[in-house]
Backbone as XML, in Angstrom:
<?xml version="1.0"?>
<chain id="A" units="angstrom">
  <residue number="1" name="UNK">
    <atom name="N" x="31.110" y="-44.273" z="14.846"/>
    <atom name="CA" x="29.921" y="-44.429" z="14.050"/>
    <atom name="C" x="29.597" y="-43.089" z="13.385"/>
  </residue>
  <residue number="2" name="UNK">
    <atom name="N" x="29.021" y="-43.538" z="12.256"/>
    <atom name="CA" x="28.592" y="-41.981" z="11.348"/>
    <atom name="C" x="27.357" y="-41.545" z="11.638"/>
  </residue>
  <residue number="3" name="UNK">
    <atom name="N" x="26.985" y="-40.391" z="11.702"/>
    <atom name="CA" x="25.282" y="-39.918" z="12.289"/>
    <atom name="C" x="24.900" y="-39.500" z="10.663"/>
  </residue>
  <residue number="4" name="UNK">
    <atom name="N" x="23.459" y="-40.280" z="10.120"/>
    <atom name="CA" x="22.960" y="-39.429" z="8.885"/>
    <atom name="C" x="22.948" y="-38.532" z="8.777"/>
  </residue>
  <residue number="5" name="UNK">
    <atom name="N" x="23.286" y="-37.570" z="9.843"/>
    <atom name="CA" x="23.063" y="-35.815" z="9.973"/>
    <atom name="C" x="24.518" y="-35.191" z="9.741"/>
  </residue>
  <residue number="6" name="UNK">
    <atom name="N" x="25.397" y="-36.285" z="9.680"/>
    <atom name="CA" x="27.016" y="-35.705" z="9.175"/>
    <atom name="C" x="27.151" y="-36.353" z="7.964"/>
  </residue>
  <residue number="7" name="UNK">
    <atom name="N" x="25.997" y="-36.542" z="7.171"/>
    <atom name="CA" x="26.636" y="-36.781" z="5.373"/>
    <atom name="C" x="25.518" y="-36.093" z="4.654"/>
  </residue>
  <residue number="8" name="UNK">
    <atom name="N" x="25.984" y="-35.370" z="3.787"/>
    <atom name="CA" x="25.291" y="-34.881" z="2.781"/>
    <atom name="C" x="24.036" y="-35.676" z="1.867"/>
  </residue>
  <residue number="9" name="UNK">
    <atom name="N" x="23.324" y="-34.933" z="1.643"/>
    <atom name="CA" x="22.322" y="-35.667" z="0.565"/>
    <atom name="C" x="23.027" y="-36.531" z="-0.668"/>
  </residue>
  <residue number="10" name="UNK">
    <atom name="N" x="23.827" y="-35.299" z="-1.314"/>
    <atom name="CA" x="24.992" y="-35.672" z="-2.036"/>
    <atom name="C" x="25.864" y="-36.620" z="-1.974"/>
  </residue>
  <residue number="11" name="UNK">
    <atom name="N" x="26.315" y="-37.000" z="-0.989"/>
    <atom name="CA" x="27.121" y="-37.722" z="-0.060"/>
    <atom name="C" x="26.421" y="-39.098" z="-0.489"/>
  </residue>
  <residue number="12" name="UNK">
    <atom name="N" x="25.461" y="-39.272" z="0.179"/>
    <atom name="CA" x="24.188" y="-40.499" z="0.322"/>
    <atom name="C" x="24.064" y="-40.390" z="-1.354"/>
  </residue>
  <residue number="13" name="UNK">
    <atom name="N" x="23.859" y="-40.348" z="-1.824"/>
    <atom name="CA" x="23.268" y="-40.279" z="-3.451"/>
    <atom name="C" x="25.023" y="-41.208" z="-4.038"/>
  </residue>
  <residue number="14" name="UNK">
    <atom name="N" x="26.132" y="-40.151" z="-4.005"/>
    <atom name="CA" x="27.615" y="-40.712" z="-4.721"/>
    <atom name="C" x="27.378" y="-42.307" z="-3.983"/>
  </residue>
  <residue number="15" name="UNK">
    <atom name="N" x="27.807" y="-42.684" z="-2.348"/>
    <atom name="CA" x="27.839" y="-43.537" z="-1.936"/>
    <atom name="C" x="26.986" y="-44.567" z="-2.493"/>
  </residue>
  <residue number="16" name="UNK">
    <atom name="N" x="25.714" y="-44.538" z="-2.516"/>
    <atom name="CA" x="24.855" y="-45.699" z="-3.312"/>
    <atom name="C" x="25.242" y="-45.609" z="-4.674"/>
  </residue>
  <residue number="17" name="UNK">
    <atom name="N" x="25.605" y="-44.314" z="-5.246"/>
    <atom name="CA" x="26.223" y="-45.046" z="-6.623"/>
    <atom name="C" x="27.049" y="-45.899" z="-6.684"/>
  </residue>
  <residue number="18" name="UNK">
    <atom name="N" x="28.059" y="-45.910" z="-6.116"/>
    <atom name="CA" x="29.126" y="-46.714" z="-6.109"/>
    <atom name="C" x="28.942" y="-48.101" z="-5.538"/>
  </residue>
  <residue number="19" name="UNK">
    <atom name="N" x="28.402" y="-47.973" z="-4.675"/>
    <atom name="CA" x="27.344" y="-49.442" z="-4.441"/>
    <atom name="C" x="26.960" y="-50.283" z="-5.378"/>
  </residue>
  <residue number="20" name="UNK">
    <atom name="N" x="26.039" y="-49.289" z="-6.479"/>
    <atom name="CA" x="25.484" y="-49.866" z="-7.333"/>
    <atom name="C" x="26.544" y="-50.657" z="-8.029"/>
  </residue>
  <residue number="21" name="UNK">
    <atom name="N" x="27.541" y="-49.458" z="-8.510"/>
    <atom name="CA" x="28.667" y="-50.044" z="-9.645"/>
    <atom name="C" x="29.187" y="-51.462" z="-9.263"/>
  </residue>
  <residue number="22" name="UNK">
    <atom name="N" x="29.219" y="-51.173" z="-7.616"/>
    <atom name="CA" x="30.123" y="-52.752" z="-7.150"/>
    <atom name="C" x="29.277" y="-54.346" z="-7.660"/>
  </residue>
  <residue number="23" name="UNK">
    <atom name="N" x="27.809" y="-53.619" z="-7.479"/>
    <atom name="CA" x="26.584" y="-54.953" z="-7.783"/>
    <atom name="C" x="26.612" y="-55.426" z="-8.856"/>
  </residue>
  <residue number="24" name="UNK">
    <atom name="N" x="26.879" y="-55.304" z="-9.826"/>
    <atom name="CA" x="27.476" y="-55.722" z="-11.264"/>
    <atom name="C" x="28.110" y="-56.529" z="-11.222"/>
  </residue>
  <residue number="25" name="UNK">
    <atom name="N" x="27.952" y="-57.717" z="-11.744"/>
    <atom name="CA" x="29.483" y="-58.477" z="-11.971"/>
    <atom name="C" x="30.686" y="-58.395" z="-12.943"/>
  </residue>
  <residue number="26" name="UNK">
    <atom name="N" x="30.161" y="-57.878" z="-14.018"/>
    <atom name="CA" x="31.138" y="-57.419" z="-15.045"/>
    <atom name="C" x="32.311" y="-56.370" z="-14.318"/>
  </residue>
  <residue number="27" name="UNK">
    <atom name="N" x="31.150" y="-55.460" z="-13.882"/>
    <atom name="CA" x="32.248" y="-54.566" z="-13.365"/>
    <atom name="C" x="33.264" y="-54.964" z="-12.207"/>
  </residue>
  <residue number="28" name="UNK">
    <atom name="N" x="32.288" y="-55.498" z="-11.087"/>
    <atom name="CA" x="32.940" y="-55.913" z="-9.793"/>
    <atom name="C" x="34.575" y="-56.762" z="-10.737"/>
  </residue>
  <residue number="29" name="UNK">
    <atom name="N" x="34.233" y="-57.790" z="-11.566"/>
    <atom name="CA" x="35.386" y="-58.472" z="-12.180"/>
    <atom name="C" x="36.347" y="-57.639" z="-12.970"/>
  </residue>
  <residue number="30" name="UNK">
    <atom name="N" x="35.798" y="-56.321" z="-13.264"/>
    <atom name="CA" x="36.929" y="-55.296" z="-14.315"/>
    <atom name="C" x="37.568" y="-54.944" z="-12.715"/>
  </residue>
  <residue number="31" name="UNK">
    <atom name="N" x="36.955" y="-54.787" z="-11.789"/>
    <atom name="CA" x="38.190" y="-54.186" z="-10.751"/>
    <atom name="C" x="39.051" y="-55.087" z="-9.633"/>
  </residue>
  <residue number="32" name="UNK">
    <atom name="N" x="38.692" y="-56.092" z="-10.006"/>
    <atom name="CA" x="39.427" y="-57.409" z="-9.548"/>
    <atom name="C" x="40.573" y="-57.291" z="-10.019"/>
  </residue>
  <residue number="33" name="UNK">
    <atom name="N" x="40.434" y="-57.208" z="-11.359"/>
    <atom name="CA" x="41.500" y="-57.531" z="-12.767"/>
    <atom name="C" x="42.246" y="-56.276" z="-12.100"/>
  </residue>
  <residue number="34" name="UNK">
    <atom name="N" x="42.029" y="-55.190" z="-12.169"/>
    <atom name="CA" x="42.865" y="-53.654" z="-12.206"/>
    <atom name="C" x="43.002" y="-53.507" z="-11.295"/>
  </residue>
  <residue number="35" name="UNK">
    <atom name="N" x="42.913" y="-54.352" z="-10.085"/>
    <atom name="CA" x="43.059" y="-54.050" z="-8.665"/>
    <atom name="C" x="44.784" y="-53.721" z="-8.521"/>
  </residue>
  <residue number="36" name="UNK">
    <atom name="N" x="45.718" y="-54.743" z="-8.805"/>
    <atom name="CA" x="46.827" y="-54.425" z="-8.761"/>
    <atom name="C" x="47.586" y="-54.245" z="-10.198"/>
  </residue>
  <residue number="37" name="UNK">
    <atom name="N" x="47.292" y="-54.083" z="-11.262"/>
    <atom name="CA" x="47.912" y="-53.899" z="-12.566"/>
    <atom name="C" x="47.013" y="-52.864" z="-13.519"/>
  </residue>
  <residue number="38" name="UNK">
    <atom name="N" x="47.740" y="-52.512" z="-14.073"/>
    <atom name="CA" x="46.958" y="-51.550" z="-15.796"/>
    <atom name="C" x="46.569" y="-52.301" z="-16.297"/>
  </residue>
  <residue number="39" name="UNK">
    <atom name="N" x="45.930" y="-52.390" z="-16.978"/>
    <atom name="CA" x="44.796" y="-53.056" z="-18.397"/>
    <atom name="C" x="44.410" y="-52.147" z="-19.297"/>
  </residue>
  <residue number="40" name="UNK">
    <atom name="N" x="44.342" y="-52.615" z="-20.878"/>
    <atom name="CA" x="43.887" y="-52.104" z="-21.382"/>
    <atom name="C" x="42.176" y="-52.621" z="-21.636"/>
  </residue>
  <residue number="41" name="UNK">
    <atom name="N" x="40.827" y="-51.717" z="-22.370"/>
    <atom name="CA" x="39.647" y="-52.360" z="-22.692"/>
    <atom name="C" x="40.276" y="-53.758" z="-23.311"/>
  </residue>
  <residue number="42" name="UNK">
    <atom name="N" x="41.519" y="-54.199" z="-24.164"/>
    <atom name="CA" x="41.010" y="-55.150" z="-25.165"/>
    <atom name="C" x="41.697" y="-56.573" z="-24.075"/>
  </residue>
  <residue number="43" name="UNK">
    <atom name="N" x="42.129" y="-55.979" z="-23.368"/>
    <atom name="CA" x="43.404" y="-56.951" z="-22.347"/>
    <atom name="C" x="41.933" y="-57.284" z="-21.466"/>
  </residue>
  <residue number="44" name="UNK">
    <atom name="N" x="41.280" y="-56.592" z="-20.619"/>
    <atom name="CA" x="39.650" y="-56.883" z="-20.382"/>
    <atom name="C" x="38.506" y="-57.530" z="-21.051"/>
  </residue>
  <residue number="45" name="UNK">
    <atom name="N" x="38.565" y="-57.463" z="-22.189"/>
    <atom name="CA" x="37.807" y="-58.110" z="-23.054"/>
    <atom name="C" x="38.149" y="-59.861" z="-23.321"/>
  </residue>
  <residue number="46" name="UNK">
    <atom name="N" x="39.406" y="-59.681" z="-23.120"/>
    <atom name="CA" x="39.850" y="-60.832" z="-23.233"/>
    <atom name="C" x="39.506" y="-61.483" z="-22.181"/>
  </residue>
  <residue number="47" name="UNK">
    <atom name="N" x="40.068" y="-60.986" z="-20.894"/>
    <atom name="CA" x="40.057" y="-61.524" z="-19.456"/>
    <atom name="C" x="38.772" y="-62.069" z="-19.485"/>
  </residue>
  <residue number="48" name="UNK">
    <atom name="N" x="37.646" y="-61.104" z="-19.643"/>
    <atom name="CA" x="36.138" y="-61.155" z="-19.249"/>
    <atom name="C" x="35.290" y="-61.886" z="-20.286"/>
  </residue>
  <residue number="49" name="UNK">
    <atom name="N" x="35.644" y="-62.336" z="-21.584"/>
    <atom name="CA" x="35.071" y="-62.478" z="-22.807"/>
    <atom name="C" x="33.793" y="-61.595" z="-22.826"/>
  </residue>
  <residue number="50" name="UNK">
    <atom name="N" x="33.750" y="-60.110" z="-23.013"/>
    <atom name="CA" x="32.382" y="-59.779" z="-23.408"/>
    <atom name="C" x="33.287" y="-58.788" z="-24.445"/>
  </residue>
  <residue number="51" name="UNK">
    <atom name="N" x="32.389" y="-58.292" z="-25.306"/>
    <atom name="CA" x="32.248" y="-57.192" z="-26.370"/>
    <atom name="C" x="33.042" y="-55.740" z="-25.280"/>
  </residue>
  <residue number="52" name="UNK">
    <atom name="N" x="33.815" y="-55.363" z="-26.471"/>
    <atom name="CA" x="34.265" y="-53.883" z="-26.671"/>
    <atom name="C" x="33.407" y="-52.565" z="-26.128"/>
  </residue>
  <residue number="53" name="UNK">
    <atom name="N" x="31.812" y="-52.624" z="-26.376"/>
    <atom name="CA" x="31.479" y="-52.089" z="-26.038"/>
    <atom name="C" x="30.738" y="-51.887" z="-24.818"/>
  </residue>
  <residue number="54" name="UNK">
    <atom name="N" x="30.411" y="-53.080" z="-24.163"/>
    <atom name="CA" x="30.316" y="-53.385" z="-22.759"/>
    <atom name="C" x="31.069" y="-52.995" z="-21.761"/>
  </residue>
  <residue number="55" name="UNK">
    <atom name="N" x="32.860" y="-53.535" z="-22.526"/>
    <atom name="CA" x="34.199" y="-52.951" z="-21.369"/>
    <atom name="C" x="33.840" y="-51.668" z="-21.390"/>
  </residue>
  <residue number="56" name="UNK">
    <atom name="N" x="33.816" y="-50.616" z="-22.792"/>
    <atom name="CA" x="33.791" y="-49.431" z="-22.832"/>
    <atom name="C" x="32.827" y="-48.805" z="-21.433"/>
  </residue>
  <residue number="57" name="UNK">
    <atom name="N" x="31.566" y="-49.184" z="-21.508"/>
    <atom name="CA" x="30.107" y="-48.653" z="-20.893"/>
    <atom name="C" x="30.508" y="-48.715" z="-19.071"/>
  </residue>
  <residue number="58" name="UNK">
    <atom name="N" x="31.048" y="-49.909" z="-18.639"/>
    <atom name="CA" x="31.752" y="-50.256" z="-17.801"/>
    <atom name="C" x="32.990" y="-49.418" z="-17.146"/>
  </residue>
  <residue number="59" name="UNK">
    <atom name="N" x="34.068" y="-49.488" z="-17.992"/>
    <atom name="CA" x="34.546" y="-48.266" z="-17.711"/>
    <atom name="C" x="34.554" y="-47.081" z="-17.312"/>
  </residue>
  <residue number="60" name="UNK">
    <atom name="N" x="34.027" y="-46.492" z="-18.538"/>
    <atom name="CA" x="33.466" y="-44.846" z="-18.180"/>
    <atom name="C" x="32.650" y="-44.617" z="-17.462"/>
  </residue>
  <residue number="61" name="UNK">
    <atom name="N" x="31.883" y="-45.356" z="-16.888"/>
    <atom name="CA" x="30.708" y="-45.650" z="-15.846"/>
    <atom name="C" x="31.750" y="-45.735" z="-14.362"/>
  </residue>
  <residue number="62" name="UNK">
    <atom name="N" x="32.627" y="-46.120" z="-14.120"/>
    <atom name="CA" x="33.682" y="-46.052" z="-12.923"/>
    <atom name="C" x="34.921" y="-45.201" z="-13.105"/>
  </residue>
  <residue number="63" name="UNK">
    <atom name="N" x="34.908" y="-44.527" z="-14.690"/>
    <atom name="CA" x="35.684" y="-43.449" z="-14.772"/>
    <atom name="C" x="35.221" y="-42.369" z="-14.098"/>
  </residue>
  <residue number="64" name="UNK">
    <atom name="N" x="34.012" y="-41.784" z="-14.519"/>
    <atom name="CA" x="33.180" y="-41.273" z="-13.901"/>
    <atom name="C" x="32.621" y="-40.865" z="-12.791"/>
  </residue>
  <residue number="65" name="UNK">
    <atom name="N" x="32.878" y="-42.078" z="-12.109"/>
    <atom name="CA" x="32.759" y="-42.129" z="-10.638"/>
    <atom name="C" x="34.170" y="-42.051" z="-9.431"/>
  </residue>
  <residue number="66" name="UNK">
    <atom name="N" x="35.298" y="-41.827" z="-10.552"/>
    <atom name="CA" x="36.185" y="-41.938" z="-9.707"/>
    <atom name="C" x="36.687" y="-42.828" z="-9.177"/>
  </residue>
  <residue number="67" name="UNK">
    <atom name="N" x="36.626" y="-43.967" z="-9.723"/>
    <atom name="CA" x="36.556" y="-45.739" z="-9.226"/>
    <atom name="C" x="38.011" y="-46.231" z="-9.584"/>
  </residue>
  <residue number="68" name="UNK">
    <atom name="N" x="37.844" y="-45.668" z="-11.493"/>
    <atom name="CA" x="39.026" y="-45.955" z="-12.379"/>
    <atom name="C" x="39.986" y="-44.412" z="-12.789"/>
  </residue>
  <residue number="69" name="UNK">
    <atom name="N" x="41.313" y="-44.882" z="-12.936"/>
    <atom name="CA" x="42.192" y="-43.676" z="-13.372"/>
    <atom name="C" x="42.673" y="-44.821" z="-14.874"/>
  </residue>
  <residue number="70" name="UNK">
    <atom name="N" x="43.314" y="-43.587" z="-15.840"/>
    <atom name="CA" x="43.901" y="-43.923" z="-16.466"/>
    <atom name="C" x="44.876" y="-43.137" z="-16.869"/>
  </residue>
  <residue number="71" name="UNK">
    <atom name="N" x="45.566" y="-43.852" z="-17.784"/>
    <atom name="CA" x="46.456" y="-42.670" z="-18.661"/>
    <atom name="C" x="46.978" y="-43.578" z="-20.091"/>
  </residue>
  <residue number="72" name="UNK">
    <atom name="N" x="47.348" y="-42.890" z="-20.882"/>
    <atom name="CA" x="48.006" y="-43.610" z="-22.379"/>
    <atom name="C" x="49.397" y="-43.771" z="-22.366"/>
  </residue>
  <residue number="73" name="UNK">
    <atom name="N" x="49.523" y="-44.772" z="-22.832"/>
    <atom name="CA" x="50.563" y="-45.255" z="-23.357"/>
    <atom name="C" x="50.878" y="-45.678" z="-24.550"/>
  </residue>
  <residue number="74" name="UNK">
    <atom name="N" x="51.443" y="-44.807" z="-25.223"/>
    <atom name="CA" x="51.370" y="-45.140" z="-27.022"/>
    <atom name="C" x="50.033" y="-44.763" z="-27.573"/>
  </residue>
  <residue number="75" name="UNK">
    <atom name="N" x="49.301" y="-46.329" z="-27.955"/>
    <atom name="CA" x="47.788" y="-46.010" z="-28.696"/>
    <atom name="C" x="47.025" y="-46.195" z="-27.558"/>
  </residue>
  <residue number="76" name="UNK">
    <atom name="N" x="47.522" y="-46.907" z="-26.446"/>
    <atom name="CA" x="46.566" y="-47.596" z="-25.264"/>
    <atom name="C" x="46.576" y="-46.719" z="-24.113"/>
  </residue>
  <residue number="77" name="UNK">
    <atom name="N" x="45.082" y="-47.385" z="-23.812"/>
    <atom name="CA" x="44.775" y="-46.163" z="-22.372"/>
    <atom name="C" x="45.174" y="-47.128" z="-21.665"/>
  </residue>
  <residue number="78" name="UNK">
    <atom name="N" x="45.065" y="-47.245" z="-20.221"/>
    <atom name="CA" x="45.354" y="-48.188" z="-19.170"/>
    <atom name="C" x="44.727" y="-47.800" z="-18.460"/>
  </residue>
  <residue number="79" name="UNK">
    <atom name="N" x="43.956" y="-48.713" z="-17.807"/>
    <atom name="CA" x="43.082" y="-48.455" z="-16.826"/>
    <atom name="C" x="43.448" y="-49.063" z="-15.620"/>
  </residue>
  <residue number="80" name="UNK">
    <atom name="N" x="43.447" y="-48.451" z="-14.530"/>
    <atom name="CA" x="43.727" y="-49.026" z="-13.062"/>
    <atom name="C" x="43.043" y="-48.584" z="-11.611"/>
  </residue>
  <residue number="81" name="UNK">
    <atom name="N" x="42.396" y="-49.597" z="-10.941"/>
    <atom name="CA" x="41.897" y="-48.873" z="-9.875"/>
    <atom name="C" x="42.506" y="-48.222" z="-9.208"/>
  </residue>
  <residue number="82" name="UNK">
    <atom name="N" x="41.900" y="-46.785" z="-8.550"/>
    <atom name="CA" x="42.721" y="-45.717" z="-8.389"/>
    <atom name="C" x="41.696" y="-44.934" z="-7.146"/>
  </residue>
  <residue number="83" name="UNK">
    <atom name="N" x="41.096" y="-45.521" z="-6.408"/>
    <atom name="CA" x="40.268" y="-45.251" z="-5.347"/>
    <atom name="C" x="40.302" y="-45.985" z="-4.175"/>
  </residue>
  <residue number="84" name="UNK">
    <atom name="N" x="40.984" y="-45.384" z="-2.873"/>
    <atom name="CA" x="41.361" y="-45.899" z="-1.655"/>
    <atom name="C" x="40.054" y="-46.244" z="-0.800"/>
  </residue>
  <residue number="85" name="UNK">
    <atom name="N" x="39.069" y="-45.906" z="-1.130"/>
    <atom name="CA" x="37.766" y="-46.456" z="-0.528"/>
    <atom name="C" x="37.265" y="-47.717" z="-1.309"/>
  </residue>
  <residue number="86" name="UNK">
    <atom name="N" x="36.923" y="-47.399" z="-2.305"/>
    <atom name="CA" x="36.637" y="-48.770" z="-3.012"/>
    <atom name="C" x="37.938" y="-49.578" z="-2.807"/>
  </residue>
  <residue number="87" name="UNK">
    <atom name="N" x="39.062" y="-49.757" z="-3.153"/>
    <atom name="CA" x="40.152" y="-50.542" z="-2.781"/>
    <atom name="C" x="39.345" y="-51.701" z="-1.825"/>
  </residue>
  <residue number="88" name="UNK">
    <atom name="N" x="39.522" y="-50.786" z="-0.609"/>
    <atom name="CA" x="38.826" y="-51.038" z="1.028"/>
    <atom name="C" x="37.734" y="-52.033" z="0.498"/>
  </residue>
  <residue number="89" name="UNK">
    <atom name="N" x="36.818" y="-51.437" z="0.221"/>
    <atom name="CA" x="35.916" y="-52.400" z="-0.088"/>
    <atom name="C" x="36.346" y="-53.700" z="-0.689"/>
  </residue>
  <residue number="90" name="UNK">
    <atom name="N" x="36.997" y="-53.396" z="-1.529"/>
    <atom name="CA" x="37.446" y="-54.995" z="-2.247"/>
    <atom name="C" x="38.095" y="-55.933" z="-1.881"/>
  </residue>
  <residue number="91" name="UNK">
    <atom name="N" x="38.765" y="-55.133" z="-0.681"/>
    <atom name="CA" x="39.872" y="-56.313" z="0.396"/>
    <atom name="C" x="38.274" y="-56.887" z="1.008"/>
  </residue>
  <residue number="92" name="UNK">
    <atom name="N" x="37.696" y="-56.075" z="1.724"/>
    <atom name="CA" x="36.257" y="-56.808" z="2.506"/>
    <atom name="C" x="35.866" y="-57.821" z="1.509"/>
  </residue>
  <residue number="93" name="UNK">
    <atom name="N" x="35.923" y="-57.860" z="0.282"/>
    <atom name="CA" x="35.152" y="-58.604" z="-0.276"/>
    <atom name="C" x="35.784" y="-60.143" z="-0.484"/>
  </residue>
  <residue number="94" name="UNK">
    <atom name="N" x="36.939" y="-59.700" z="-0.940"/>
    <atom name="CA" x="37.866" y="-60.873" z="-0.997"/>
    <atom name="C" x="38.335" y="-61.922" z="0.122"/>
  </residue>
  <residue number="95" name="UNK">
    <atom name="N" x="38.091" y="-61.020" z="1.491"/>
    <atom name="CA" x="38.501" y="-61.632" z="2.377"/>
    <atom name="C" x="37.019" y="-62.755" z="2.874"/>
  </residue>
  <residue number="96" name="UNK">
    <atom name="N" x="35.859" y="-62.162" z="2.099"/>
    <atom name="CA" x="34.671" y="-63.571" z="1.868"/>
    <atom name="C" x="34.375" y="-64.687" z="0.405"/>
  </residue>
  <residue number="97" name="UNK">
    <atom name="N" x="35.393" y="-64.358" z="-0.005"/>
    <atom name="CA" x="35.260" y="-65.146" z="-1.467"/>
    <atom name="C" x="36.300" y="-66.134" z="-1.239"/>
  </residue>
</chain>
């Protein structure tokens, strides 16, 4: 068990971010999708039917956080989940859906 007195303020603050990000459904569904493959925003857009700039906001919002990695290929970025904690989380989740 973890004692509140062995995590940082900091610590507590990142952790509920990432919380947050998971509470989303757009997003929770962008890392479904990228769980085991690259995607690009427009390959997401498709998947998800929302606007370009939603995937975008979405994205960089779990780029940010360390959620998503990418890299380019040609004109395209690729996005793929790239975080062994969240991962974790998403097996928990799946294994109730």
């Amino acid at each position: 068990m973890v004692l509140l007195s062995e995590i940082s303020k900091g610590e507590l603050i990142r952790k509920a971010e990432i919380l947050k990000v998971l509470g989303h459904p757009e997003r929770l569904a962008i890392l479904f999708l990228v769980y085991d493959k690259e995607l690009c925003v427009k390959e997401l857009m498709k998947e998800l039917q929302i606007s370009q700039p939603k995937v975008s906001q979405h994205v960089g919002l779990m780029k940010e956080l360390g959620i998503l990695s990418f890299h380019k290929e040609g004109t395209k970025v690729l996005y793929k989940l790239d975080n062994p904690e969240v991962r974790e989380i998403i097996d928990t989740l799946l294994k109730f859906v």
